[in-house]
C-alpha positions in Angstrom: 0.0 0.0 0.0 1.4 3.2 -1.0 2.2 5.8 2.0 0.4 8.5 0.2 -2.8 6.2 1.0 -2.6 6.6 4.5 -3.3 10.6 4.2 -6.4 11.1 6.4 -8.1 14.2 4.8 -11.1 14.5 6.8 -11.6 16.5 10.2 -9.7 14.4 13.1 -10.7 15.1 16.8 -7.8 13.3 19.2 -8.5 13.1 22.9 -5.2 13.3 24.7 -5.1 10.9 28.0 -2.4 12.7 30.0 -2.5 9.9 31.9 -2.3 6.9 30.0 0.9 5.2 30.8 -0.3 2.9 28.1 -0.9 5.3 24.9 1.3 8.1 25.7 -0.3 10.8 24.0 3.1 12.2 22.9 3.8 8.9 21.2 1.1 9.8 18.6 1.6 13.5 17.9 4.5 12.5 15.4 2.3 9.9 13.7 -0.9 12.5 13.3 2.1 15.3 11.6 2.4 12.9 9.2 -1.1 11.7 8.2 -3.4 14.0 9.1 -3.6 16.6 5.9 -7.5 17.7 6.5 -8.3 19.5 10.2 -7.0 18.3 12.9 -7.8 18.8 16.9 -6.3 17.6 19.9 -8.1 18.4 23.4 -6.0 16.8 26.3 -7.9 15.6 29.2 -6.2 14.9 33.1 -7.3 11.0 32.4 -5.9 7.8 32.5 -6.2 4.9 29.3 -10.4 4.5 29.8 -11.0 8.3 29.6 -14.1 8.1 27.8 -15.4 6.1 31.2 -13.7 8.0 33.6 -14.3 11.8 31.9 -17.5 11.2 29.9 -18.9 14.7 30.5 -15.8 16.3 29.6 -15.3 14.6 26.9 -18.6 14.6 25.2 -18.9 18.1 25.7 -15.5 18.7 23.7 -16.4 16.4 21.1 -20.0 17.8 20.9 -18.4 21.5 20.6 -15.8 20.0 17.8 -18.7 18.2 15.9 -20.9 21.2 16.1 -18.7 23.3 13.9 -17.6 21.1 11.1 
């Protein structure tokens, strides 16, 4: 597969787990500079690996806010 194929062009909302020992959000910021080409947002949250369990309201109402102005 070509690498040009794994350009993401469409809008990209990342929730950051600043503390996920697991997923280090850093490890991925690299990786999104060089596939994301389309809009890209990253919203860091004070949570561990199962932040959509543990910061559900937060992180709804980020993603609601994101989702809301595409």
């Amino acid at each position: 597969i070509p690498q040009e194929s794994y350009s993401i062009t469409h809008p990209v909302f990342f929730g950051a787990a600043l503390q996920d020992h697991l997923c280090v959000p850093a490890l991925f910021d690299r990786a999104h500079q060089q596939t994301v080409n389309g809009p890209f947002t990253r919203k860091e949250f004070a949570g561990d690996h199962w932040l959509i369990l543990s910061h559900a309201k937060e992180v709804n109402e980020e993603l609601e806010a994101w989702a809301t102005k595409l």
